[in-house]
C-alpha positions as CSV (number, residue, x, y, z in Angstrom):
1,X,-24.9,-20.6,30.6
2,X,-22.7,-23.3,28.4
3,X,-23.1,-23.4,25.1
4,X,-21.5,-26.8,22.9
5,X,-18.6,-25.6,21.3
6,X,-20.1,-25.0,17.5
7,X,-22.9,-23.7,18.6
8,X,-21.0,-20.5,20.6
9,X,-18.6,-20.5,17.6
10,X,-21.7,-19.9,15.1
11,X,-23.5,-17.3,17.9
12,X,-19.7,-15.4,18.0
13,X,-19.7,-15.1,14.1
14,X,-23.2,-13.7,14.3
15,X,-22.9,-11.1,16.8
16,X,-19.8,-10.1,14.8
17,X,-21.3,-9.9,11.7
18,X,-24.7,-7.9,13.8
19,X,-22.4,-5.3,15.1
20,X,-19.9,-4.3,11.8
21,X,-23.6,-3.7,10.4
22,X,-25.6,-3.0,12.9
23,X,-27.0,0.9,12.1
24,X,-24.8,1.0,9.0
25,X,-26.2,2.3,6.1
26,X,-23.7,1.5,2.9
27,X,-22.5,5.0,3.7
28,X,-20.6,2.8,6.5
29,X,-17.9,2.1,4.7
30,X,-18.0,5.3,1.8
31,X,-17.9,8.0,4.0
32,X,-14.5,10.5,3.8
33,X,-14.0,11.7,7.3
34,X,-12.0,15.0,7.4
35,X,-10.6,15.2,10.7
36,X,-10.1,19.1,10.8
37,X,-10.8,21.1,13.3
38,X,-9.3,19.6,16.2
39,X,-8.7,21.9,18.8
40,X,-6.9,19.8,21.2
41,X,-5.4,17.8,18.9
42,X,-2.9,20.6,17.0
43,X,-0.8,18.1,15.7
44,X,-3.5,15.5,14.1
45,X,-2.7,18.0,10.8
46,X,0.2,15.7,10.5
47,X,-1.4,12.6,11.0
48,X,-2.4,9.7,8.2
49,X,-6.2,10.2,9.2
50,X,-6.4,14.0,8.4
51,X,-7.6,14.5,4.6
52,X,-6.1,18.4,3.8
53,X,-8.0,20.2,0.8
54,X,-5.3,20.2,-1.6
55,X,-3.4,17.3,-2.2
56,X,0.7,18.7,-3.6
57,X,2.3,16.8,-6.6
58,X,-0.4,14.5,-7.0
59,X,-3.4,16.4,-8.8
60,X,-2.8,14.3,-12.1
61,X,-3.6,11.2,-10.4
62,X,-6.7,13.2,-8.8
63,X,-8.0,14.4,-12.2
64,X,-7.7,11.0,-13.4
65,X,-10.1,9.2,-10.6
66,X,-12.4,12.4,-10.8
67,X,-13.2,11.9,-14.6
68,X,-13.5,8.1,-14.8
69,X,-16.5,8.5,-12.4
70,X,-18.1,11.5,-14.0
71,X,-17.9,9.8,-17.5
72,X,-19.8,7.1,-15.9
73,X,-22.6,9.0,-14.0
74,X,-22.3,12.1,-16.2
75,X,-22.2,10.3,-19.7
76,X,-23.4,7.2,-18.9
77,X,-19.3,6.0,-20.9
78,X,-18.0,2.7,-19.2
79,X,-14.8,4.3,-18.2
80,X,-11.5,2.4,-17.9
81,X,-11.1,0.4,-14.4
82,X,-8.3,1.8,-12.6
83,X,-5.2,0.3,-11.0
84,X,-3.3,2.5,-8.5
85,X,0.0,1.0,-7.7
86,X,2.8,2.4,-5.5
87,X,4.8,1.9,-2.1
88,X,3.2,2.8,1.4
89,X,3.5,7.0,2.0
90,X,3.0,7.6,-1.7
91,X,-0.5,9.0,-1.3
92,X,-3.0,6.2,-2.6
93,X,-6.0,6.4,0.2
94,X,-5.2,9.9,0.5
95,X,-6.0,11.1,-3.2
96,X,-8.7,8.4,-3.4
97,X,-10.6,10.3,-0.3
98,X,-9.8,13.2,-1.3
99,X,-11.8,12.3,-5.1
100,X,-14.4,10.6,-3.0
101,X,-15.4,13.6,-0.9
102,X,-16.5,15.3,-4.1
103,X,-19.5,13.3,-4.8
104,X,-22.3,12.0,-3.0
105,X,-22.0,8.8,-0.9
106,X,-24.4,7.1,-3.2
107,X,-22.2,7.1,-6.0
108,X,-19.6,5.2,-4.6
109,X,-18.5,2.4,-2.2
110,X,-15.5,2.5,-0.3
111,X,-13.8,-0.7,1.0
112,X,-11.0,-1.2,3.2
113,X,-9.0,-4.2,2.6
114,X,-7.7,-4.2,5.8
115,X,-10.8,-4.1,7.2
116,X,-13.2,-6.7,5.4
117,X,-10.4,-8.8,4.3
118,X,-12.0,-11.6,3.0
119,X,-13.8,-11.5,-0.9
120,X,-16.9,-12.5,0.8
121,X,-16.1,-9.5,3.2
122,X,-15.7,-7.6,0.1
123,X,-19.7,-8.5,-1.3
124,X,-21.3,-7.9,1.9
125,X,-19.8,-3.9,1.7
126,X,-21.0,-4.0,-1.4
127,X,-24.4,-4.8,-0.5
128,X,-24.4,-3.5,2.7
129,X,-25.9,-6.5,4.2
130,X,-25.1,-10.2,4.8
131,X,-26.4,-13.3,3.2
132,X,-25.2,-16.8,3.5
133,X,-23.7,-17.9,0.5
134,X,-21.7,-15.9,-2.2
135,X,-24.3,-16.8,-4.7
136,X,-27.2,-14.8,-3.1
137,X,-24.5,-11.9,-2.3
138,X,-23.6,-11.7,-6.1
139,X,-27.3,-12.1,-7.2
140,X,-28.4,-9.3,-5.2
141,X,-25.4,-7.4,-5.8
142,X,-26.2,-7.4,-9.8
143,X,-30.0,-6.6,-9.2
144,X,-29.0,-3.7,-7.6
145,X,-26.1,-2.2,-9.3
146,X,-28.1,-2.5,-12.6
147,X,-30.6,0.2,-10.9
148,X,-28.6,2.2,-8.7
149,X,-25.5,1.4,-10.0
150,X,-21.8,3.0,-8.0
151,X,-18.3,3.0,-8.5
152,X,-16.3,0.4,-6.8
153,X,-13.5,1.4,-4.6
154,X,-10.7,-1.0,-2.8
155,X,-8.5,0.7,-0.8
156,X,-5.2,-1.5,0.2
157,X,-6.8,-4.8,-2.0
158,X,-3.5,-6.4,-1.5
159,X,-4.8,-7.2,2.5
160,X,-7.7,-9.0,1.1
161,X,-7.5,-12.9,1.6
162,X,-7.4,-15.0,-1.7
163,X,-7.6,-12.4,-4.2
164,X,-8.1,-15.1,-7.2
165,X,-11.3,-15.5,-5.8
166,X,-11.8,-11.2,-5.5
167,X,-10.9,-10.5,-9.3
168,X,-13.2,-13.6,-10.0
169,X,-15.9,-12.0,-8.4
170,X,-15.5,-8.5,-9.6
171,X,-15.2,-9.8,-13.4
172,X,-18.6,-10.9,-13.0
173,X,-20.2,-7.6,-11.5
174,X,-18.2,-5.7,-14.1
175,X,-19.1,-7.6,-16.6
176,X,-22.3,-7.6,-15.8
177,X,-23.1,-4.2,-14.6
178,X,-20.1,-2.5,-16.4
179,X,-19.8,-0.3,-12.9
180,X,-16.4,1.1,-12.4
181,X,-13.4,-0.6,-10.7
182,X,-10.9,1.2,-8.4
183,X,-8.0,-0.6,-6.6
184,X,-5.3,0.7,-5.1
185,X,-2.7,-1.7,-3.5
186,X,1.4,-1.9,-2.7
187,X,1.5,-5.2,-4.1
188,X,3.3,-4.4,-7.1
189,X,2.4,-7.7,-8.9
190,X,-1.0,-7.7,-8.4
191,X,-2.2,-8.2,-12.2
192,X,-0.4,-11.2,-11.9
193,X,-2.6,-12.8,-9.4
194,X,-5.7,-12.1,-11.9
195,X,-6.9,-14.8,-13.4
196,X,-7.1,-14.8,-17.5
197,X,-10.6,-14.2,-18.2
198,X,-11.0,-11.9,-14.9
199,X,-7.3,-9.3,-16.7
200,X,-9.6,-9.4,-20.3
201,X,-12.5,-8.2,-19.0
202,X,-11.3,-5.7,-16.1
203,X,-8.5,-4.4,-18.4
204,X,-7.2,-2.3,-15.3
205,X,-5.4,1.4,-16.5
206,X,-2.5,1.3,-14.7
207,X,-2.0,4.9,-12.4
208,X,1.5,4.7,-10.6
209,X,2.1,6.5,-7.7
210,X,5.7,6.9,-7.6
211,X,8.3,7.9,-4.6
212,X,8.0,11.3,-3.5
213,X,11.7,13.1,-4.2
214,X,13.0,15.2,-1.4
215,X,11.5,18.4,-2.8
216,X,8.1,17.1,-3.1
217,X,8.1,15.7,0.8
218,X,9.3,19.0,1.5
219,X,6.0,20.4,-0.4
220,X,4.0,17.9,1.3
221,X,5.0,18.3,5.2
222,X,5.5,21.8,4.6
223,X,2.0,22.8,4.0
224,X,0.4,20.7,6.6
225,X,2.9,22.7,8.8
226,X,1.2,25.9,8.1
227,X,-2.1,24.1,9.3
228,X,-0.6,24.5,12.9
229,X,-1.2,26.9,15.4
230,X,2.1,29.7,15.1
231,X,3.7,29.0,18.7
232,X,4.5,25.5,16.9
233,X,5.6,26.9,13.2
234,X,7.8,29.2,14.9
235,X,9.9,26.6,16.5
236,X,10.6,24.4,13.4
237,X,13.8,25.1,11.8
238,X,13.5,25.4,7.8
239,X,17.2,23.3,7.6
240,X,15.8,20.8,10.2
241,X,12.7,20.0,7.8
242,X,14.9,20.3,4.7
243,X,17.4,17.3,6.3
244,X,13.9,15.4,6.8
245,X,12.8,15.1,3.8
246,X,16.2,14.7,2.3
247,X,16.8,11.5,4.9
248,X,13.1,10.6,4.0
249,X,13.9,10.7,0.1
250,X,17.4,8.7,0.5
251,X,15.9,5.8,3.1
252,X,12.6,6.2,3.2
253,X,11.8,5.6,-0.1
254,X,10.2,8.7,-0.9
255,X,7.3,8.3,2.2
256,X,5.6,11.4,2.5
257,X,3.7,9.5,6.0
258,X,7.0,8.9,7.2
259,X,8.4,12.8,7.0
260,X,5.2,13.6,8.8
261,X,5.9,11.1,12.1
262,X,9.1,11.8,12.0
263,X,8.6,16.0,12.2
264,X,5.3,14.8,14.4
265,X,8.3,13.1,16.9
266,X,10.4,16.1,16.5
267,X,7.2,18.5,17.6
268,X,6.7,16.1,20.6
269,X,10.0,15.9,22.1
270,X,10.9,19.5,21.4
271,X,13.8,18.9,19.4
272,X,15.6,19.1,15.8
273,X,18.6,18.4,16.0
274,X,20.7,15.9,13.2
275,X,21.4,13.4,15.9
276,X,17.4,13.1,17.1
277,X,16.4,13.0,13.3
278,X,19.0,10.1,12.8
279,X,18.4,8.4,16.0
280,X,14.8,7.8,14.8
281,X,15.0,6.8,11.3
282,X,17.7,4.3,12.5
283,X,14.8,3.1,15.0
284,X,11.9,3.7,12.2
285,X,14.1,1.8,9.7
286,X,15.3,-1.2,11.3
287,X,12.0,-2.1,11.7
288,X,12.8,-5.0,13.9
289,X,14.1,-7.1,11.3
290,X,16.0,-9.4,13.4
291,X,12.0,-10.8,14.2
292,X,10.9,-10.4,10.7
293,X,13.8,-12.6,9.5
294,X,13.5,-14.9,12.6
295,X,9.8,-15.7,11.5
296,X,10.6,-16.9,7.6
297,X,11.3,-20.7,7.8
298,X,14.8,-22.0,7.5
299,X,14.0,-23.1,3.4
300,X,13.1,-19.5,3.1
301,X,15.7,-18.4,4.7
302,X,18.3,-20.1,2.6
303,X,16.5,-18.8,0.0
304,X,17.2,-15.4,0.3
305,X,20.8,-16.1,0.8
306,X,20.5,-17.5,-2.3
307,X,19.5,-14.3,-3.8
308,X,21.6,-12.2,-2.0
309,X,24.7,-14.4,-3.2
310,X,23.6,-14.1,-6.8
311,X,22.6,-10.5,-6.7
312,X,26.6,-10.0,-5.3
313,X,27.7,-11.7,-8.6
314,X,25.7,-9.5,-10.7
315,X,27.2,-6.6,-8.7
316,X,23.8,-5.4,-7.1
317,X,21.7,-5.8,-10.7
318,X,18.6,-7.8,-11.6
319,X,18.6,-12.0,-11.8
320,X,17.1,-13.9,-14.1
321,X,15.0,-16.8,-12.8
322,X,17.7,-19.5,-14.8
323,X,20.3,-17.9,-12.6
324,X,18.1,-18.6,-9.2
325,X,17.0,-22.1,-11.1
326,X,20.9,-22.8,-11.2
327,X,21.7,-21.5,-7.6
328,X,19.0,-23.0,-5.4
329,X,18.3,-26.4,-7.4
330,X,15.0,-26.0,-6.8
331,X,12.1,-27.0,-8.9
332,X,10.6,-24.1,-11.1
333,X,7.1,-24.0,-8.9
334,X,8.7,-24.2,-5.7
335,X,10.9,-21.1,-6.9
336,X,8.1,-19.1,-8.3
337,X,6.2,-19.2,-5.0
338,X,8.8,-18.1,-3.0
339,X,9.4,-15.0,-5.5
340,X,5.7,-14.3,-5.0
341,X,6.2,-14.9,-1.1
342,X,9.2,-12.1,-0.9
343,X,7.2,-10.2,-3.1
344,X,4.4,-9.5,-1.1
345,X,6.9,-9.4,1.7
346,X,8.5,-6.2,0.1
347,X,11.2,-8.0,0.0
348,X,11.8,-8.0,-3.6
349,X,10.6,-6.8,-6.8
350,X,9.8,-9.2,-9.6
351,X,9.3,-7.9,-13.2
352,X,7.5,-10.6,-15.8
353,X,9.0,-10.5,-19.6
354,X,7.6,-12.0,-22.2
355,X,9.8,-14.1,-24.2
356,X,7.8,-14.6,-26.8
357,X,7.4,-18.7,-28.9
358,X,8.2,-21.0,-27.7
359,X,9.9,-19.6,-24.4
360,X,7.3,-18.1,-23.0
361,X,7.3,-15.9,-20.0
362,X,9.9,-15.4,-17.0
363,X,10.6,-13.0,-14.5
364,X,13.9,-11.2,-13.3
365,X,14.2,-10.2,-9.6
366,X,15.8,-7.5,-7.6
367,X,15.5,-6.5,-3.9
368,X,13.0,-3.7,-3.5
369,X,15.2,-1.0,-2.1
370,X,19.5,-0.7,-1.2
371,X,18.4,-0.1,2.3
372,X,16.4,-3.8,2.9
373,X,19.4,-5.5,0.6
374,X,21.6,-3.8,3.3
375,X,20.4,-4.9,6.3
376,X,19.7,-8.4,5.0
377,X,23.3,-8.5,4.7
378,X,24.6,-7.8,7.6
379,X,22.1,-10.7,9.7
380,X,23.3,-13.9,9.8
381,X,21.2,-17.0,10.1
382,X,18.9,-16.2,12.4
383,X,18.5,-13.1,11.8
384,X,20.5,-11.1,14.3
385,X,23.0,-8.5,12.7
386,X,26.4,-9.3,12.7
387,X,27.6,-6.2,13.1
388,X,26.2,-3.3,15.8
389,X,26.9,-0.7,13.4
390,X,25.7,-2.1,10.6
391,X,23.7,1.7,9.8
392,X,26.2,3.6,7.8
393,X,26.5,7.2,9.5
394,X,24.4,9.9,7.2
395,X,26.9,11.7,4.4
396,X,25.3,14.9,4.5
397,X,27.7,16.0,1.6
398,X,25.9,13.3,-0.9
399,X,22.7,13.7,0.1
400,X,23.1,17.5,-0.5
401,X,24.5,16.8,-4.0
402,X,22.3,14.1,-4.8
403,X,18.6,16.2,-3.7
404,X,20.2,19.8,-4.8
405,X,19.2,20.9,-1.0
406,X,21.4,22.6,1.8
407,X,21.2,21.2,4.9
């Protein structure tokens, strides 16, 4: 049977919405799963998904989370709203879950950006139910967090769709209910995207999760190594792992997620050797970039020559916005949108200073890592790299001197 087209658009946005909450308690979206004890799965200990019992180098963050949410349920103290920041691998969801598993599902929600996506997404995890209009979602929201009132946790906020319209709607639960606010996100701007009234009331602590250094990944993969069975520990050489984390630390910008695929890889194919661990963070790191480039428009392209031009005058340090101003002859919004654009691209990092009366604010740019300023460089206008060996060959000798590790 036929239906007119609105009519099986509205029936396909109800079953959807039936199903993601169909037997669902809130619990749905605040439970932890530990995903030990796989027996046919030995090397899921290495995987993003499994949540270990001890968390290396990041227990001051962990501490942190645990006592805002006691001092809340415990003391019945409006604790500070937390803001954890930091690049992808840098243990965010992991430390969160790892907090979370420690107290009963009731006390928390946790929300997936990537998941729910939307800030209406967002209210019906809340509420665990769906109503149809953000008014009656906030209304019963409030009503019930005043009497059974639980922490709110966002996990990767910066995949949720107009976040103006997210901090809007936490600053009224928070201000309302004075429940706890977590985010975590890799968009390192975020508070920028607050509106006002929303950064006053929310006054988010700022917890950064920096880089992991080469010691610290070797900490990390190390000890979910000795969660595998022994016929695997006994084949993985100590130098091999070393020049892992070492290679991770130097290009991978300190991602602890990355060490583990690429020893998971190494596990797979049987093999350790320098060439195999460089043949796959050249394949890892490329990360396709002639398609990423090809999909920015033409203005954005030119663009980012622009920036890439002006950060070669200032021999690789930060711009100001009057030097991009001067370059592109663009107009200052135009400019400022396309920052934000690259930004959340991870393209570039943008810092805001404050100038003071009557100059007021501006911010100064520079590419988020030497690795993506390198192989921006070597594409030409559409994207496709001008030169097949544009990955310099690894210098073992510096990256022993710069981690303090023999490999």
């Amino acid at each position: 049977m036929s239906y007119p087209r609105h009519v099986s658009f509205a029936l396909s946005f109800y079953m959807r919405g039936r199903n993601l909450f169909k037997g669902k308690s809130l619990s749905y979206y605040s439970e932890t799963e530990n995903m030990t004890g796989h027996i046919n799965r030995p090397l899921a200990v290495l995987s993003e998904a499994f949540q270990p019992e001890n968390l290396p180098h990041r227990s001051k963050e962990a501490e942190l989370i645990e006592k805002q949410i006691k001092l809340f349920f415990n003391e019945g103290v409006c604790p500070d709203n937390l803001l954890l920041r930091g690049r992808t691998g840098t243990g965010k969801t992991g430390t969160l879950r790892h907090v979370l598993s420690k107290f009963p599902s009731e006390y928390y929600v946790f929300i997936q950006g990537q998941i729910v996506r939307t800030p209406v997404g967002v209210l019906q995890a809340i509420l665990g139910k769906k109503h149809q209009t953000e008014h009656q979602l906030i209304t019963e929201i409030l009503n019930q967090l005043r009497f059974h009132p639980k922490a709110i946790v966002i996990d990767e906020a910066e995949k949720i769709n107009k976040l103006n319209d997210l901090f809007v709607h936490l600053n009224t639960i928070h201000r309302e209910t004075e429940v706890p606010v977590i985010l975590a996100t890799n968009y390192l701007a975020i508070r920028e995207r607050m509106p006002d009234d929303a950064a006053e009331t929310l006054l988010f602590k700022a917890v950064p999760f920096w880089e992991y250094n080469a010691e610290q990944l070797y900490d990390i993969v190390a000890a979910r190594i000795q969660l595998l069975p022994k016929d695997y520990q006994k084949t993985i050489p100590d130098e091999a792992l070393r020049y892992i984390c070492a290679r991770t630390a130097k290009e991978g910008e300190g991602n602890a997620r990355r060490a583990r695929e690429v020893m998971r890889k190494c596990l797979v194919e049987g093999r350790f050797d320098y060439p195999f661990v460089d043949a796959f963070f050249e394949r890892v790191m490329t990360v396709d970039w002639d398609v990423i480039y090809g999909n920015f428009s033409r203005a954005e392209r030119q663009f980012l020559h622009s920036l890439i031009e002006v950060t070669l005058e200032r021999n690789g340090s930060e711009i100001s916005f009057t030097d991009i101003l001067k370059t592109t002859k663009l107009s200052r919004p135009r400019i400022s949108n396309l920052l934000t654009f690259f930004e959340e691209q991870n393209v570039i990092l943008a810092r805001s200073i404050n100038r003071g009366y009557p100059h007021g604010r501006t911010r100064r740019v520079r590419f988020a890592s030497n690795d993506v300023f390198r192989r921006l460089t070597t594409l030409d206008e559409y994207g496709k790299p001008e030169n097949a060996k544009d990955a310099e060959e690894i210098d073992v000798e510096a990256l022993e001197k710069q981690t303090g590790l023999k490999l």
